[in-house]
N, C-alpha and C positions, 0 to 999 in steps of 0.2 A: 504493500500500500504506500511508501516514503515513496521508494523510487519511481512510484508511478505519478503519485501526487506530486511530486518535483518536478517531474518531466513538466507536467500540466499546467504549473506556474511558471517555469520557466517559459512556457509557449504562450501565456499571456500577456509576460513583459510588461506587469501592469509599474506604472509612477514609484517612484521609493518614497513610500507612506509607512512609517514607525506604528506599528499598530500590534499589540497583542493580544493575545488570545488564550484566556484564562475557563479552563470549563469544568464548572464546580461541580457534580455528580453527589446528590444529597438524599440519600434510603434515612428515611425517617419513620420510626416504629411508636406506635403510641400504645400504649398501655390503656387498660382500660379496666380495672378490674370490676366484680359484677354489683356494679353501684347502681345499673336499672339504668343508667344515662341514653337514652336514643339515641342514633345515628353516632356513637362516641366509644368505638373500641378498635382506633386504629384507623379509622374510613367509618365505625359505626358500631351499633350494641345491639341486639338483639330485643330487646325491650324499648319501650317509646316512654319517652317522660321526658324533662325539661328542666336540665339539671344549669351548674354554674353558678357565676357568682351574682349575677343581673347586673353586672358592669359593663358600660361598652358607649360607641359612637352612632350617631344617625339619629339620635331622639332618647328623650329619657323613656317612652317605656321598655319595659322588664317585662319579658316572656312567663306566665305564672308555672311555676313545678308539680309535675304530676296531673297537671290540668286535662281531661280528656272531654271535657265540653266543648260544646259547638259554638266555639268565640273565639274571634283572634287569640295567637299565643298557645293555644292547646293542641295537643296532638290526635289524632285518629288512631281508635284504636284498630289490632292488628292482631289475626290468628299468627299468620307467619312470624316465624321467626330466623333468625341470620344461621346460613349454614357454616359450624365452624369446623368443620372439617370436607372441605372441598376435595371431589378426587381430580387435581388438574396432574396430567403427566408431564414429564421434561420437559419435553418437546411444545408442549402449549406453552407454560412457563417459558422456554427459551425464544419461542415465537413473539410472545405479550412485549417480555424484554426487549428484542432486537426494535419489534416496529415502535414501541413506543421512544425508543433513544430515536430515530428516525425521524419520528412527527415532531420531539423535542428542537432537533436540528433544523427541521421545517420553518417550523414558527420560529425561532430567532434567527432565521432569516427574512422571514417575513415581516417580523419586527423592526422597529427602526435604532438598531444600533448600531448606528457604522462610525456616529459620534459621539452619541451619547452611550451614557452607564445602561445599564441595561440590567435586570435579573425579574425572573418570572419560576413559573414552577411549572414544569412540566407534565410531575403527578398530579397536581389537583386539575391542569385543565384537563387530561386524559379522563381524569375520574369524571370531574360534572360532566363532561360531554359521552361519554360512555354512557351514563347511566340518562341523557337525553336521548343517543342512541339504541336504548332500548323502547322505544316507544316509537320509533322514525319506519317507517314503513315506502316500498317502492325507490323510485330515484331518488328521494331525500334519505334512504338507509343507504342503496351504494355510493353517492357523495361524501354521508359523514363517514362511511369506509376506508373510500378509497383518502380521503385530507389526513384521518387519523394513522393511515396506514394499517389500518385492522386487517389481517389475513384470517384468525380466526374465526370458523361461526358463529354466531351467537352464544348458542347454546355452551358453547366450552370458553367464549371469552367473554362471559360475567362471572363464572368460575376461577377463572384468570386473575383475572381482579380482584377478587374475593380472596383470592390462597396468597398475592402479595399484599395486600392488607393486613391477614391475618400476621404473616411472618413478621413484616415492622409492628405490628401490635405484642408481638412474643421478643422480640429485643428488645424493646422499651420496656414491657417489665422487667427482662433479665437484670438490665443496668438501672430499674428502680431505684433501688437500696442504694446505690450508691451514691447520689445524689449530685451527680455532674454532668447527670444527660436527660435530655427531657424530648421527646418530641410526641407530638399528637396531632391525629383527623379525624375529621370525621363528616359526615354527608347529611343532608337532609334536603325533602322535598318541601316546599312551602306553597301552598294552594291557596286560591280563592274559597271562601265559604260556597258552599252546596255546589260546589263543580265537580261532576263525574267524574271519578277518573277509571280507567281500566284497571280490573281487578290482575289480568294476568304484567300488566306494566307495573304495581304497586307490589305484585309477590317479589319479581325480581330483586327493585330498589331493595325490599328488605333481607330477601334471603341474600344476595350477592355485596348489598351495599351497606347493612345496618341502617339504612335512609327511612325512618317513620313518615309520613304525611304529620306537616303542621298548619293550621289554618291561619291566614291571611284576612283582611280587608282591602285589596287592590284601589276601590276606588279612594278610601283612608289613607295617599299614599306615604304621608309621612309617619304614620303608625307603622304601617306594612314595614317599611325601613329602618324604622326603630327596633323593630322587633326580630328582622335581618340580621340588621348591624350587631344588636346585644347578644344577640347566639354569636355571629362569627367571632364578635372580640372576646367573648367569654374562652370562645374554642383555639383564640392566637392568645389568647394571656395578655390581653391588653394590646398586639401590636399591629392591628388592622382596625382600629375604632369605629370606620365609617368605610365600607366600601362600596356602598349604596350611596348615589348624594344624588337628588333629583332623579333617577333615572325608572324609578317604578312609574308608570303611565295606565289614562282610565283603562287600557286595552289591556294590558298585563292580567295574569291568567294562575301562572305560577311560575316559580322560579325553583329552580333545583340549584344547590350549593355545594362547596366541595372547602373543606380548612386545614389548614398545617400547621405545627406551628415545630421549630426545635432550635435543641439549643445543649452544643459538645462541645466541651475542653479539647485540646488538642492532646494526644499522645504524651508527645513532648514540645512542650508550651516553650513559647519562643520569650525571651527574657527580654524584660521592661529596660532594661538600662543598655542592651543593645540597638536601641532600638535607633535611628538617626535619619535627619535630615535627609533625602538623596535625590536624586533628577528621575522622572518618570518622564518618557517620551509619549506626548499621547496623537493620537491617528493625524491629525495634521501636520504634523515636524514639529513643532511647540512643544517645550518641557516645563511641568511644573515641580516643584519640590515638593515632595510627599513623604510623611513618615515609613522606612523601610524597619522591616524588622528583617533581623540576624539570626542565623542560627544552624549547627551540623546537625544534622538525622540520618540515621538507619532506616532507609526506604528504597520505596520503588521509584527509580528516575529512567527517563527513555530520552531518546534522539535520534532523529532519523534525517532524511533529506530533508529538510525546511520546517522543522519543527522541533523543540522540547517539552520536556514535559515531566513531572514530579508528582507526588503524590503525599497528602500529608494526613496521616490516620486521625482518628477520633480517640478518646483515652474509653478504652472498655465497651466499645461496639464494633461491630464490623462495619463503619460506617465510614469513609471518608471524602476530601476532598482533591479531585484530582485540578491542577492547571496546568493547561496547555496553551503553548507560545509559539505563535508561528517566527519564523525570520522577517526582521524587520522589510516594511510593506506588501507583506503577499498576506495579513491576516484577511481581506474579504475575497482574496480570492480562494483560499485555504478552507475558509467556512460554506464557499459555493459548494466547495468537492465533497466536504465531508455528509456523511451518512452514519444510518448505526453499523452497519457493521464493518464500516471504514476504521470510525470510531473503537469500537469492541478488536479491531486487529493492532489499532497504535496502542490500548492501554496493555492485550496481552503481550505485546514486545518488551514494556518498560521490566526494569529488571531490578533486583534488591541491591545497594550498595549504598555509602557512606555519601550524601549530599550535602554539600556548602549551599544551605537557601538565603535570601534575600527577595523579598518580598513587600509591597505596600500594605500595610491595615486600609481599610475603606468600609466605608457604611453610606448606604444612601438604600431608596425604596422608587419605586414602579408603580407607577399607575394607570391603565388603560383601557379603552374597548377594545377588544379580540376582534370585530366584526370585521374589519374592512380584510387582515389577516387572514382570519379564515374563510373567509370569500378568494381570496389569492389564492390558496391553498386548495379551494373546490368546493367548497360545502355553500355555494350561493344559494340554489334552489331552497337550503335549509331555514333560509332569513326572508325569502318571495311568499307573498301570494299563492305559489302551487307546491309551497311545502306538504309533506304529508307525514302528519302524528297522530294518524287515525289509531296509535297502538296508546297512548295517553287517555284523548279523549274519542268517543264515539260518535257524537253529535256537537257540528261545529266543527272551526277550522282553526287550527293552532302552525305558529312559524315564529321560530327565534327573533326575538326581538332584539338582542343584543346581547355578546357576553363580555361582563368585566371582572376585569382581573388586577389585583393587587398584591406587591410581595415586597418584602426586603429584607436585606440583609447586612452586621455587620461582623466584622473580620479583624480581630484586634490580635493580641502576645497568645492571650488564652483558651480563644477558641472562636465560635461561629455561634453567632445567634441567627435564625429566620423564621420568614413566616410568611404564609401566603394566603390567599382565598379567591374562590372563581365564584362566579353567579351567572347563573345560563338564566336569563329570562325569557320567558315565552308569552307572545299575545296570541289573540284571539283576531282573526282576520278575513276581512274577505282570506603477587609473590614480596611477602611482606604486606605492611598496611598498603590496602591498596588507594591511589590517587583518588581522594573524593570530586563528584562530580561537580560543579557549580550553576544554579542557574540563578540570573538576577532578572526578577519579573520587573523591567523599568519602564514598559513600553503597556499600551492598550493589550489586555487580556480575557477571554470567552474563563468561565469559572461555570462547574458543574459541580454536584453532589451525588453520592451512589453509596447506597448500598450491595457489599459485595458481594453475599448472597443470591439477592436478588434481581442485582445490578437494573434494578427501577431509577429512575432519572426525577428526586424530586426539583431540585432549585438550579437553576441556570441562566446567565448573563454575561455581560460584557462590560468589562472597567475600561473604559476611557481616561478617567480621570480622578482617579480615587481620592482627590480632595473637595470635589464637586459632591455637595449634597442634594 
């Protein structure tokens, strides 16, 4: 894949633009133990209720707990319950994996980072739009397919989903107790009051997703939002307050949700008093001074034709973050090329050995509609007039209204805090020590997060400028 991807830039001969490319690969496991929480064991719980702390942004109300009356804020009750032990075999698991690294690399490209920071989550939009895809029927199901890259059928990839939910739900208890790693998701669907839904689209959500039905007042729409917002900030610990602002309309129907949130020490924590001044080149030739942190590690480091790349573990999970740095000015033509299993061939090359890092701290956060994006990417019919969610509702006509997406993340000596959340909203419509390796991340960088297990793709972006917040 190097020498072929070198040849490929070398034949584009694109401008000498200093750009790197940092890709953070982020398996986030939430915990969930059996506190009755709905849609909250990881992706989701088995049981529907309306738990947290009633803290959060978009309007002061507070979702009522345990509530299963027919009023805003209460849940629908549910026979089904979440399957937790899915039979998904390797090969769907290693399918799930591959396309969804793939759709990851889709969308930020389709995103607008070539100068700006950038970071998004690529499991929570896979999940909310997944679990919209089970409801999409005809051309609106082989579009949201073919954008998400889903190979799987149906039937075996909400299973899919299901068995990598569960897994990040079983390491984030393991590393419980220890209390230096946190992450959690979780799903839910949010209705209008007395709107049908499909019985066989509602088992799903719950057996695959832990996603309960919670009711809404749409034409209320700052209620509705408040009531949005206070579940997802409960569900980020505070770090997504509002990601609902104006955008519920009298035509909104329901919205399905998807939350992350996490937060790892590093392995071995990079020391505060190394930390210094240094030059970051960022995508236009312009350098700014950004704080670098220092430091030797036992890891995995790679290099190949027009690229490096390192790796830097989490303390007590199989979790980390890998960055990868194209040669200076080939990072967007390097992001054209790459794919997942371009991707999945450069990190199995990187090797274990003694690295000299140097790297920026940066923290900054994302905010945007998905829609023009995933319109790019194919999924238009799904946002028209002749969408088709006859698997949702039976009577009447429903089409994506808009999905937004909100995430960030910061990156200091200690470790990685993130957190994210999607909202798909739907209307109603017509020899010896050996030489250690060095790499210094001083240029623009693509940053992913993964878990190794599972190798799911949750948080991913682009630092431009890691003193720009």
């Amino acid at each position: 894949m190097a020498h072929s991807l070198a040849r490929s830039l070398q034949r584009l001969s694109l401008m000498r633009t200093t750009i790197g490319l940092a890709a953070m690969l982020m398996w986030a496991l939430v915990g969930c133990s059996s506190s009755n929480q709905g849609g909250e064991t990881g992706g989701g719980g088995s049981h529907q209720g309306e738990g947290g702390s009633n803290q959060g942004g978009g309007g002061s109300t507070a979702a009522p707990a345990e509530c299963f009356e027919v009023k805003p804020g209460c849940v629908v009750a549910s026979d089904a319950e979440r399957i937790t032990t899915p039979d998904v075999p390797a090969e769907d698991r290693e399918s799930l994996a591959r396309n969804n690294a793939s759709f990851a690399l889709d969308l930020g490209r389709a995103l607008d980072g070539a100068t700006k920071n950038l970071v998004y989550s690529p499991f929570s939009v896979s999940t909310a739009l997944a679990m919209s895809y089970a409801g999409a029927r005809g051309d609106t199901k082989e579009a949201i397919a073919k954008a998400m890259r889903f190979e799987l059928p149906e039937d075996r990839l909400h299973p899919a989903f299901n068995h990598v939910d569960l897994e990040l739900q079983k390491r984030a208890e393991s590393t419980r107790e220890g209390g230096g790693f946190r992450l959690r998701t979780a799903n839910a669907l949010w209705s209008q009051l007395e709107l049908t839904l499909q019985q066989p689209f509602l088992k799903v959500l719950v057996e695959s997703y832990g996603a309960p039905v919670r009711l809404a007042d749409f034409t209320n729409a700052e209620e509705a939002e408040g009531l949005i917002n206070t579940w997802v900030s409960d569900r980020t610990d505070g770090l997504i307050p509002k990601l609902l602002d104006g955008n519920v309309e009298p035509a909104t129907q329901l919205v399905l949700v998807n939350a992350i949130s996490f937060k790892a020490a590093w392995s071995e924590p990079f020391k505060e008093e190394a930390t210094k001044p240094g030059a970051f080149e960022r995508a236009d030739g312009t350098s700014v001074t950004a704080q670098m942190m220092r430091g030797t590690q036992e890891t995995r480091h790679g290099a190949g034709d027009g690229w490096e790349a390192v790796e830097l573990p989490y303390a007590g999970t199989p979790v980390s973050m890998v960055v990868v740095m194209p040669d200076p000015g080939t990072a967007d033509a390097f992001e054209e090329l790459l794919d997942g299993a371009a991707l999945e061939e450069l990190l199995d090359s990187m090797q274990q050995r003694s690295v000299d890092i140097t790297m920026p701290k940066f923290s900054f956060r994302s905010s945007a509609s998905l829609k023009e994006a995933l319109q790019t990417l194919g999924m238009g019919v799904a946002f028209s007039p002749d969408a088709d969610f006859k698997g949702i509702i039976a009577e009447g006509e429903l089409n994506i209204q808009d999905v937004i997406h909100e995430a960030l993340i910061d990156v200091d000596e200690a470790g990685t805090e993130a957190a994210a959340a999607t909202a798909v909203l739907f209307e109603v419509t017509g020899g010896g020590a050996p030489v250690p390796a060095e790499i210094v991340v001083d240029r623009p960088f693509f940053f992913f997060i993964k878990d190794l297990a599972t190798e799911a793709i949750l948080f991913a972006g682009r630092v431009n400028d890691p003193t720009a917040r």
